[in-house]
N, C-alpha and C positions, 0 to 999 in steps of 0.2 A: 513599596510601589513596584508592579512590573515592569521587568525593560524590554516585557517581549514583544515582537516587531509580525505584522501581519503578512504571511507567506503567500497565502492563495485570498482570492477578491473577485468574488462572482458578483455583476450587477447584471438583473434581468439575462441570465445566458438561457437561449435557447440553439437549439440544433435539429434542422430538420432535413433529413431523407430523402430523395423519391417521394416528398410530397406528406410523408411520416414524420410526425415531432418524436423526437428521441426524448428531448430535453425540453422543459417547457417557462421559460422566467423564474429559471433559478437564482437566487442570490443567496450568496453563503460565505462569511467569514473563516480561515482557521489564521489562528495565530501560532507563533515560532514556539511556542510551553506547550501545545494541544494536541492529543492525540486520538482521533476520531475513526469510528465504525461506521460505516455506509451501508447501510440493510435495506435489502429490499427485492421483491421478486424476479423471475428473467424477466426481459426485457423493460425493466425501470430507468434504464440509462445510467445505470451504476459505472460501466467500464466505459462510456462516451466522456462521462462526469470526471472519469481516472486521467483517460486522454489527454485531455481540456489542461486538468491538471499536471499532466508531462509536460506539454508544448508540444506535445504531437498531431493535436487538433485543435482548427478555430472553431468560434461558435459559427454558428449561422446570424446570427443576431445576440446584442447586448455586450459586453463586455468582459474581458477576465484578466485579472491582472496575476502574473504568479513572481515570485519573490520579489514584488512590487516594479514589475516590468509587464504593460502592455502586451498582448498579443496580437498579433498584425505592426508593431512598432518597433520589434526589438528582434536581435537577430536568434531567432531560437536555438541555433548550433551553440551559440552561446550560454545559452542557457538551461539546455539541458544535463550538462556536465554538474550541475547545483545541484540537480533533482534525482536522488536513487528513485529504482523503481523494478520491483519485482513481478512476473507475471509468467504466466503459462506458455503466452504468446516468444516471452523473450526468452525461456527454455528452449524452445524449440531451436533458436538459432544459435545455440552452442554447441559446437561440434560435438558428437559422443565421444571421442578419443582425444580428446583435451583435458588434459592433467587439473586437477581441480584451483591446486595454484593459479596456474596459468588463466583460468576461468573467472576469476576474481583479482589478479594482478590486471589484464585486460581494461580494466574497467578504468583505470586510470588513461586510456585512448577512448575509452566510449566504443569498444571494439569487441568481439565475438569470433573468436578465434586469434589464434597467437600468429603474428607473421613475422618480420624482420623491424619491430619496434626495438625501442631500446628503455630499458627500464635502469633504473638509479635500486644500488642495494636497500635506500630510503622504503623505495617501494617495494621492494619484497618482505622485508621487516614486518612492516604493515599488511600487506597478504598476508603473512603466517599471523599476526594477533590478532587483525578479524576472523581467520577462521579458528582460533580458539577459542576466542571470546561468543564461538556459533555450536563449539561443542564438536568443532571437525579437526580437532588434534590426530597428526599420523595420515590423514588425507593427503593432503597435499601432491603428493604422487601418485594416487588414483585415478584412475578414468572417470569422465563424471559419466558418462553412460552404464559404468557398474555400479554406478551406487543404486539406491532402494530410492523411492519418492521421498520419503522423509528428509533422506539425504541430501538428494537434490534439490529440494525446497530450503532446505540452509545453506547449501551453497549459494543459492541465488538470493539469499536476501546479505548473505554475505559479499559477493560481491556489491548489493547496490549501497552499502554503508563502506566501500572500498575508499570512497574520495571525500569519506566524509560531507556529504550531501547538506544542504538547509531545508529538504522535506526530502521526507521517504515516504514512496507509494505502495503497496502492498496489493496485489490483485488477487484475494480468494489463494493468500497460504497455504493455506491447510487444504484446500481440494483434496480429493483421493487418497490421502492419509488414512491409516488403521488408528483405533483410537489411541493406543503408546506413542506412534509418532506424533499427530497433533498433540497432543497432552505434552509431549518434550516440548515441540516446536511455540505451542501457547505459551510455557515455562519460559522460556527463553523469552519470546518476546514481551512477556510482563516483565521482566527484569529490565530490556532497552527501554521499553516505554519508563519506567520508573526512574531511568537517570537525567539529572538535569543537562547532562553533556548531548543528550539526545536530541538530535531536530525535531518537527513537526512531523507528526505519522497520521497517514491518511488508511486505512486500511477495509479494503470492500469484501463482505462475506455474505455468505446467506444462511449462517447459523449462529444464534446466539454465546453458541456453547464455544466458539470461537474467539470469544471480541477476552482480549490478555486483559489480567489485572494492571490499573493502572493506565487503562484508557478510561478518556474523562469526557467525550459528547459524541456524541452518535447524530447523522443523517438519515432519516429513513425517506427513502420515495418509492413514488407509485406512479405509473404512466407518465414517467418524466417529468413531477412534479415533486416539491418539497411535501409529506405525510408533516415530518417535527425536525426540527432541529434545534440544538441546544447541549448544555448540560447532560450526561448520562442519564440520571436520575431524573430527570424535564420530561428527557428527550423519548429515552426508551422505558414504556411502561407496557400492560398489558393492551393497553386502550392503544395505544400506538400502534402496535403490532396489527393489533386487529383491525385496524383502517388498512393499515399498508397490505398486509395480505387478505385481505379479505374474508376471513373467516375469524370465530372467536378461538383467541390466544392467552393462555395462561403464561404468565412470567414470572418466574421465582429465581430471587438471587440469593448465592450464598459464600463469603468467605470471598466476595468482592469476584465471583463468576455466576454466570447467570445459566439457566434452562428455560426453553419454552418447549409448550404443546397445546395441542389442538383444546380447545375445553367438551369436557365430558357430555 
């Protein structure tokens, strides 16, 4: 029997704009074993969806519950500290001349830049074993502004697994990547997804060729609506694809990674 416990609890969420539905009566379970792919074109409401799932935003309507605590109920300062979460957005607020340690020790204040905190040798320990267990052995004392994207796409997901999170969020990893560093950085993340010590990973891309071995259901939407969700193998098929993007999509998987393209 599983004793896994439900992390994220969408009932009917939507979110609307300026008069724009981003999000449109989503409901969607991930449970604390589940490690899911979010696909879908720009503007599907994939990073609203992400948000929602930080605690960095309410809906506009319906309900979300994240590591089974209400939104609008629960004090989110609270609760964000539970939740890693890596993105482009939170790149940008790391100082470039912040030593990479420091970049990932940080994360135990929920903090972005080193000031006059005080950390326990516990927590440096642990900085240096997440960034090895990332493949950034000998970093440590680097600037993250010198590293390469690759680089600093481990560093920050290394940081968001810093406090040992109950769901990790993943906003489009691999963006900008040459194909050797995503293929590391994919490598890597099939492997976290594959341990049972691993929280819930939520992970939003807009390439097949991205989703790591070892994730098991996929979300796909379209104008802020659920396209499938489910299962991998349900969820993400050729027929899917081609609802959600609108055009016909060939899907072929192999050795538990997938390809798609346009069909001929």
């Amino acid at each position: 029997m599983s004793s896994a416990s439900t992390v994220l609890q969408f009932h009917d969420v939507s979110v609307i704009r300026d008069g724009n539905t981003i999000l449109d009566s989503v409901s969607w379970k991930v449970d604390s074993d589940e490690r899911w792919v979010v696909l879908g074109p720009n503007g599907a409401g994939k990073t609203t969806l992400l948000q929602i799932a930080a605690a960095a935003m309410h809906p506009t309507s319906g309900t979300a519950e994240v590591l089974q605590e209400a939104l609008g109920k629960v004090d989110v300062f609270e609760l964000r500290p539970m939740i890693g979460f890596a993105s482009t957005a939170m790149a940008r607020r790391i100082p470039r001349d912040e030593t990479v340690l420091d970049v990932v020790l940080t994360a135990a204040y929920s903090v972005t830049g080193r000031w006059n905190e005080e950390y326990e040798s516990i927590d440096t320990r642990r900085a240096e074993r997440v960034l090895k267990e990332w493949g950034l052995e000998g970093f440590a004392g680097r600037r993250f502004g010198s590293l390469s994207d690759g680089e600093q796409k481990r560093v920050q997901i290394a940081r968001s697994v810093m406090t040992d999170p109950e769901l990790l969020l993943l906003d489009e990893p691999a963006a900008s990547l040459d194909l050797g560093a995503r293929e590391e950085l994919v490598g890597l993340l099939g492997g976290y997804a594959a341990s049972a010590s691993s929280p819930a990973i939520v992970m939003v891309t807009h390439h097949v060729e991205e989703i790591p071995s070892g994730f098991t259901h996929a979300l796909l939407l379209a104008d802020g609506g659920i396209v499938a969700s489910g299962p991998l193998d349900e969820a993400l098929t050729s027929e899917t694809l081609t609802e959600t993007f609108g055009m016909t999509i060939e899907l072929t998987e192999r050795d538990n990674r997938f390809a798609a393209r346009a069909a001929a």
